[in-house]
N, C-alpha and C positions, 0 to 999 in steps of 0.2 A: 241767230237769235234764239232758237228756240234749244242749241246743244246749249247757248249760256244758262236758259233758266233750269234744263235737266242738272243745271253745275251746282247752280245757285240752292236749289231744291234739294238735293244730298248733302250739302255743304250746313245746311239748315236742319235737315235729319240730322246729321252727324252730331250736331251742338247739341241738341236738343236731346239726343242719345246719352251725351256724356253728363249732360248737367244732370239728368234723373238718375244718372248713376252713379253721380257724386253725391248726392240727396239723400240716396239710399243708403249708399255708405257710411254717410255721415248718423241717419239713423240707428242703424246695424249695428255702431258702435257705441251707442251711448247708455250707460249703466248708472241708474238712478237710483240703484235699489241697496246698493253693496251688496250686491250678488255675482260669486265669481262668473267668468263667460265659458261653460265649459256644457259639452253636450257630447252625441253623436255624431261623424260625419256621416250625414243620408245621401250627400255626392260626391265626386270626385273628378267631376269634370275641369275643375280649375284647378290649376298645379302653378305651384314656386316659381319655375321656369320663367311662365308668360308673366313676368315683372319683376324680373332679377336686378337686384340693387334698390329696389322700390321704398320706397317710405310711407307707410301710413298714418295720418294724424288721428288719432281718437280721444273723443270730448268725452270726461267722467266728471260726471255730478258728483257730490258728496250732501251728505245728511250735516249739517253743521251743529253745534254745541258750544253751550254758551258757558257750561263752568267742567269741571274735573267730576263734578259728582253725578251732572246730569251722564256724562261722558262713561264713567264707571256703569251708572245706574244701566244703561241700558245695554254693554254691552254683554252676550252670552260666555264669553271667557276673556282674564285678562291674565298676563302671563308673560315672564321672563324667560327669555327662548333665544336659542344660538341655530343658524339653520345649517344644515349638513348636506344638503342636496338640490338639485333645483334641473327643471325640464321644459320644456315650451312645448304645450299643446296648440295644434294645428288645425283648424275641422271648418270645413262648410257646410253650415246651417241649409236646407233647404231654402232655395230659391233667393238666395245672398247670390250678388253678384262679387263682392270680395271675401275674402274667407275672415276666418275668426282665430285672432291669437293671443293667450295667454299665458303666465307664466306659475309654477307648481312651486311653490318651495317645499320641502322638507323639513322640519324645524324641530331642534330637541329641545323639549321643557323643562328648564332648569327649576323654576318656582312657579306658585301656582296662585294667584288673590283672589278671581274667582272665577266659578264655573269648575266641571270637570271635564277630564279630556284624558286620553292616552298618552306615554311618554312623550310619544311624536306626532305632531299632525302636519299635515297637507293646509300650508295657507296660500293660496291663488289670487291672483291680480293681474289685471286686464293691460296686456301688451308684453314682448317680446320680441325676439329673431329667430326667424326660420327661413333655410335655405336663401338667404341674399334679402328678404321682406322684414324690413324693419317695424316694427309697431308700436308706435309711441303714443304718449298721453303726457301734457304737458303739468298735467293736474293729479299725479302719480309718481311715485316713487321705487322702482323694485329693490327689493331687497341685495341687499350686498352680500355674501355669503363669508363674510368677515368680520360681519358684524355681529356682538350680541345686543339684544332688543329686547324693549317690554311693548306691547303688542294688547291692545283693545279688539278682542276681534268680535262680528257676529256668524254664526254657524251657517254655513251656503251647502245646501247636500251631505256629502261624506266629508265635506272641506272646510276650511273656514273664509273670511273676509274681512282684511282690515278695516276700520270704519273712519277709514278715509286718510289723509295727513296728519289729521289733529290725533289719531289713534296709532299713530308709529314713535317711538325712542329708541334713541341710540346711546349705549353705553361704551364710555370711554374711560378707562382708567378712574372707576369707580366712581363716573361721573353723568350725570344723565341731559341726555342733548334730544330738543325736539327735531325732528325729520327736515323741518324747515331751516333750519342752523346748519343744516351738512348739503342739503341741496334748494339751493335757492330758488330752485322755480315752483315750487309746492309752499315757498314762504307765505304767501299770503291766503293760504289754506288753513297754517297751523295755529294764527290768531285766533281766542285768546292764549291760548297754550305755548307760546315761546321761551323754551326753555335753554337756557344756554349754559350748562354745567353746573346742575344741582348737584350735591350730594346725593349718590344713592339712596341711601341710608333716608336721609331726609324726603327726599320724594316717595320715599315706600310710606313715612309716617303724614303726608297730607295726600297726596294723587291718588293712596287706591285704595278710595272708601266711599 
């Protein structure tokens, strides 16, 4: 009787271990701010390894907008860009029980509507693959590195930050497609902005002003 309750009694830690570290987790990850997720690693205790083939779910808020002007008005650069490069940063945050992964694009600036910026900037968005640990965001999109885009961003540090689905286009054969038209699980983010093959041309003379 009494080895069942020492069972029972670990059995009960154990749950209770993981549900708060699934809590945590789930905190850890959530980016309300359109602020990329990028810092120092202050530890190194937790490695790739211990959850090889793993999948992380992570929940992103987004700022929403209700026209093209408000959506311009606020962001710090907006710009027609082809990306050239792309890296997954890796880091655990002090006293995170799961680490933290993000992804770096590289991106050359073809045209510029507003804001300034150098040729190239660093735009980062929350999730990637590293070492077998998958990190997904079902409310996110990463860049394709095949893609060229017009891009709403706001300045996060040395980087920038998409603001959000409704601030991603994809151009196709001089044609302008919202993020939500190419990947459908961020569609219900990019309302009202569903664009399904504008004219370039025509989108430069109403979206970016």
């Amino acid at each position: 009787m009494k080895l069942n309750k020492i069972v029972t009694l670990a059995l009960v830690g154990i749950t209770i271990l993981a549900t708060a570290q699934f809590l945590t987790a789930q905190g850890a990850f959530r980016n309300i701010d359109n602020t990329p997720l990028l810092g120092k690693v202050l530890t190194q205790n937790w490695t790739p390894e211990d959850v090889s083939e793993t999948v992380i779910t992570i929940e992103t808020e987004w700022m929403t907008y209700k026209s093209f002007e408000e959506l311009f008005g606020t962001a710090d650069l907006v710009v027609k860009c082809m990306p050239t490069e792309q890296k997954v940063v890796y880091e655990v945050p002090s006293g995170a029980l799961v680490p933290r992964i993000s992804t770096e694009t590289l991106v050359m600036i073809e045209e510029m509507y507003k804001g300034e910026a150098s040729e190239k900037i660093i735009v980062t968005q929350s999730g990637g693959t590293y070492n077998g640990l998958r990190c997904v965001s079902d409310d996110e999109s990463i860049i394709d590195l095949k893609n060229t885009m017009i891009l709403y961003l706001k300045k996060a540090g040395d980087a920038y930050s998409i603001m959000g689905p409704q601030g991603m286009f994809i151009i196709e054969n001089s044609r302008v497609y919202s993020i939500g038209e190419v990947d459908q699980k961020v569609s219900s983010w990019t309302t009202p902005f569903n664009l399904n093959g504008i004219e370039l041309e025509s989108f430069k003379a109403s979206y970016l002003k």
